[in-house]
C-alpha positions, -999 to +999 in steps of 0.1 A: +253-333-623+257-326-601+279-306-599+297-309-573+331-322-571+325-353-580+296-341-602+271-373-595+264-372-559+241-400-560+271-423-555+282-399-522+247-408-511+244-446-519+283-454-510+298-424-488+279-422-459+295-392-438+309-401-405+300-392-369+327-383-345+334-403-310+363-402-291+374-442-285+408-460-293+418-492-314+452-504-327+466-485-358+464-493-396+494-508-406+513-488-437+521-518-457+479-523-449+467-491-455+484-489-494+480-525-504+435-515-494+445-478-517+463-495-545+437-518-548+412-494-549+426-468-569+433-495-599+402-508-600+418-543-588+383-550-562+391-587-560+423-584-543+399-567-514+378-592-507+402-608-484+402-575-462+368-565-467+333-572-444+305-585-454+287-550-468+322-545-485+323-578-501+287-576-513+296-538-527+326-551-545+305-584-563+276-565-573+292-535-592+287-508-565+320-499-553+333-504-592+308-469-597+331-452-569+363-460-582+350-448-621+343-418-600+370-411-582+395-423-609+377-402-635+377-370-614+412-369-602+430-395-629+456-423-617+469-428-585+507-417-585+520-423-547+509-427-510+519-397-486+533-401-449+513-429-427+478-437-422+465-413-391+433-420-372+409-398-370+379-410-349+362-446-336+325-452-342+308-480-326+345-497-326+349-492-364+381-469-367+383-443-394+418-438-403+433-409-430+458-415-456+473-390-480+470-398-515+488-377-543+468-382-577+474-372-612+454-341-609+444-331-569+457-344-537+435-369-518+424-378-480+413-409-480+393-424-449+393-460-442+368-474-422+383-504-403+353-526-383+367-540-350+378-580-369+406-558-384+384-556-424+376-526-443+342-518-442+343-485-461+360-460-484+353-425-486+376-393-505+380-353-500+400-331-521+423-317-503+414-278-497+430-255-518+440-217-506+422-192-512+429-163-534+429-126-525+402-110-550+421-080-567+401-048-566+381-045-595+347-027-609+327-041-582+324-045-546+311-076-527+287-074-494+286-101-471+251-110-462+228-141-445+196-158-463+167-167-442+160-162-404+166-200-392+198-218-397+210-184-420+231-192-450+263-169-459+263-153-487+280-125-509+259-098-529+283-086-561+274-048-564+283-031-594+308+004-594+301+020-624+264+031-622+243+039-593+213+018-573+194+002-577+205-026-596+190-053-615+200-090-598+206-123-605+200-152-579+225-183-587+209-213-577+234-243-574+235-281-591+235-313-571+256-323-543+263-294-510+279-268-530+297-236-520+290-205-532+313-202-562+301-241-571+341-245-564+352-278-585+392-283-580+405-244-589+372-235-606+346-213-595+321-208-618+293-188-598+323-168-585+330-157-622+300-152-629+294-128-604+323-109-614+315-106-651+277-098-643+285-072-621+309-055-646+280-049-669+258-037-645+239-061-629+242-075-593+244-113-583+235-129-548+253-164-541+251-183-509+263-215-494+235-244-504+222-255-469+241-293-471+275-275-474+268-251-444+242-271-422+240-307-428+237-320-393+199-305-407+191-334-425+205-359-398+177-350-381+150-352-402+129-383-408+119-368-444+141-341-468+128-333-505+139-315-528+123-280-515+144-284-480+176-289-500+170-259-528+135-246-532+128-233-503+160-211-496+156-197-531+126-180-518+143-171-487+168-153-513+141-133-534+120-122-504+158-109-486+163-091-522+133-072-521+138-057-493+177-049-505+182-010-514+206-016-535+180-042-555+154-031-580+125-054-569+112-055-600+143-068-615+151-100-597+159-130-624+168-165-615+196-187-627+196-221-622+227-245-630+223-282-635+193-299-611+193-258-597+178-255-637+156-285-633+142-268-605+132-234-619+096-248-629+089-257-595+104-222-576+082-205-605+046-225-591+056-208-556+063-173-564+052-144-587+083-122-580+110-131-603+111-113-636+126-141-653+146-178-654+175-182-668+181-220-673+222-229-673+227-270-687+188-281-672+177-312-679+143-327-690+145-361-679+142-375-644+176-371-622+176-411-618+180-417-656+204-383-659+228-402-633+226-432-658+232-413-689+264-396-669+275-425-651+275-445-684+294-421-706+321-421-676+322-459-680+331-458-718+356-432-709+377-451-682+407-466-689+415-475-654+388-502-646+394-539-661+368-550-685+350-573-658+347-540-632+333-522-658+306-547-668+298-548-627+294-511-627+276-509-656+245-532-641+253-518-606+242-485-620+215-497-643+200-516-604+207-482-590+189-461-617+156-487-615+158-482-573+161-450-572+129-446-599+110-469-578+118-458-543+087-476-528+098-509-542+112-523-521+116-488-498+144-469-500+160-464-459+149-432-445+153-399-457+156-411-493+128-423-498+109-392-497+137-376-514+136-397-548+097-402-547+092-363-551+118-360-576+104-387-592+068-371-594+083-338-605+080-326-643+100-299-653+085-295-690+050-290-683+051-267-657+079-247-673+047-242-703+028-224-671+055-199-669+045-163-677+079-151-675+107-144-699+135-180-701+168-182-712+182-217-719+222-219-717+233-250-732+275-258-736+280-288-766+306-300-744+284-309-719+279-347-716+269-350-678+237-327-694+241-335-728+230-309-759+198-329-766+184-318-735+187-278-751+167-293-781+139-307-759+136-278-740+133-262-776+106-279-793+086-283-757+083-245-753+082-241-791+059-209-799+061-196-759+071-157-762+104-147-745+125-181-748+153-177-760+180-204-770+219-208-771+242-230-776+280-230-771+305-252-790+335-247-770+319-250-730+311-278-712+287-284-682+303-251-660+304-227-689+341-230-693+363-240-721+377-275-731+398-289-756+394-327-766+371-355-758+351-337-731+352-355-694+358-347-658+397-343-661+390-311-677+374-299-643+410-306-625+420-279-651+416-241-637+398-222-661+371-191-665+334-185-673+342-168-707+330-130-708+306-136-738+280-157-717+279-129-693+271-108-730+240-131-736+224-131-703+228-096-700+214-084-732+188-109-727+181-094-691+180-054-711+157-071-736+133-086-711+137-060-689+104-054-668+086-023-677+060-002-651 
């Protein structure tokens, strides 16, 4: 889904709970500790934790949930292949001590954080990639303009201007998937927005990406005592439109949305709050609720693994069908906090019938490799709409769920695998965009 580095972000919600800095001291994590707590983990061996683990961790362990987070992690970034340097702490919290230890992987290096409570047991677990360099853009047919969406808490951005022909310019707004995404929607060496940019703007058309407001402000939603779904996405994507309007480089007749992922599921719902856009081009939307899309991914990833044992497996398996039934049911008994009104109005949301209530041109962008949105959602969408002018349908054998290439039984280790958006989707949304283009 999610996409977002490790694509279902439900588990970074229910399991990873970000940490808040103090300055304290406690002893250190012994070495021999610190990789006897990562080997466990990384092989899927839980039980040999429990010995080390506090009461939440013992009860995450039994009932399947940390299982999810090791298929997860494991499936993402493949087997663990050695332990770097010593464990290094990092902060104190209300005397539990998070400590870092470098983990080199079969396809990314790791940090992983342990949370250590103040009787010596591990008390949680938590991952980040670490950051890769980036890469110097070679000069090329377009030019890029750094700009900020919306007035409060502004998000950086980057407006992809074509060369070749004069302003103004047709746009596209990319609108991410799950989890706090960059700009690009970076996953390991793959930036899919960024390419898409690029290929857009070489035919002509100009694209406006931005930071999604959890990867830039997420202190934001510490705060709150409710977020939904418009906090997160919707209401920034207007923020975007009404800045592009105003844009001289931007025809404001010509502004098209693209959603990716839950930023496709969302289209419907931008679309009931503004009459701008020209069009929405939906890239791997779904037409089922997010809670039973998570099930649908998490339990493909379970049939994939090969790293946890048979009884993990059968843990994580009811762990996620428990997780799927909460999360469709927030109420019941209520979800903590800001998640409950978070999953209640995704819960009430229907894409499919108010995508029938748009009056615009669509585009549905479907790869068959896709199995975190798998094809049948395209074929939904198909026979929903069926007989709505200006839909239009496509389907690509060879992509899977960020538009780029695979070879094999599709799953996340082909995301650890740098690739590019291939030229020909940039083709289809563009001629689409000169079919549909507005007329005065």
């Amino acid at each position: 889904m999610f996409v977002k580095r490790i694509i279902s972000f439900l588990f970074s919600l229910l399991l990873f709970s970000p940490f808040l800095f103090s300055q304290n001291s406690t002893k250190g994590l012994d070495p021999q500790d610190s990789a006897l707590l990562c080997k466990a983990f990384f092989s899927g061996n839980l039980n040999t934790l429990l010995p080390h683990s506090s009461p939440k961790m013992k009860e995450a362990i039994e009932n399947g949930t940390l299982a999810l987070g090791v298929l997860q992690i494991s499936t993402m970034f493949g087997k663990l292949c050695s332990l770097e340097g010593n464990p290094t702490k990092v902060t104190t919290v209300n005397g539990i001590a998070v400590f870092v230890q470098k983990a080199r992987m079969e396809r990314q290096n790791l940090n992983c954080f342990l949370s250590i409570d103040s009787t010596g047991k591990l008390c949680g677990f938590h991952v980040l990639p670490e950051q890769e360099r980036k890469k110097e853009l070679p000069a090329s047919t377009f030019r890029e303009k750094a700009v900020k969406i919306g007035k409060q808490s502004p998000l950086p951005g980057t407006l992809t201007l074509p060369r070749r022909k004069a302003p103004p310019y047709p746009v596209v707004i990319l609108i991410h998937g799950s989890g706090p995404n960059d700009r690009d929607e970076t996953i390991h060496g793959n930036k899919p927005f960024r390419d898409l940019a690029e290929l857009l703007a070489e035919r002509n058309i100009a694209v406006l990406r931005y930071d999604k407001r959890t990867f830039v402000h997420p202190e934001e939603f510490q705060k709150r005592q409710t977020v939904t779904i418009d906090d997160e996405t919707v209401n920034d994507v207007l923020e975007a439109v009404n800045f592009l309007q105003n844009a001289p480089e931007i025809n404001p007749d010509a502004i098209w949305l693209l959603g990716h992922s839950l930023g496709g599921m969302m289209l419907p719902r931008i679309a009931s709050k503004t009459s701008i856009p020209a069009g929405y081009l939906f890239l791997a939307a779904p037409t089922c609720s997010l809670p039973d899309l998570l099930e649908e991914q998490g339990s493909y990833l379970l049939h994939q693994n090969n790293t946890l044992p048979g009884t993990e497996k059968k843990k994580a398996l009811e762990a996620l069908r428990k997780q799927t039934e909460i999360l469709k049911n927030p109420t019941s008994p209520p979800l903590p906090g800001q998640m409950l009104a978070y999953w209640k109005d995704l819960n009430d949301y229907q894409q499919i019938p108010m995508a029938k209530k748009i009056n615009r041109p669509m585009l549905f962008l479907q790869g068959k490799r896709d199995f975190q949105v798998r094809p049948h959602h395209l074929e939904l969408w198909k026979k929903a709409l069926n007989g709505k002018p200006d839909c239009q349908f496509i389907l690509y054998d060879d992509l899977n769920h960020l538009m780029l290439p695979g070879k094999g039984t599709p799953g996340m280790a082909e995301y650890a695998t740098s690739s590019k958006v291939p030229p020909k989707v940039a083709d289809d949304i563009a001629a689409f965009l000169r079919q549909e283009a507005p007329t005065n």
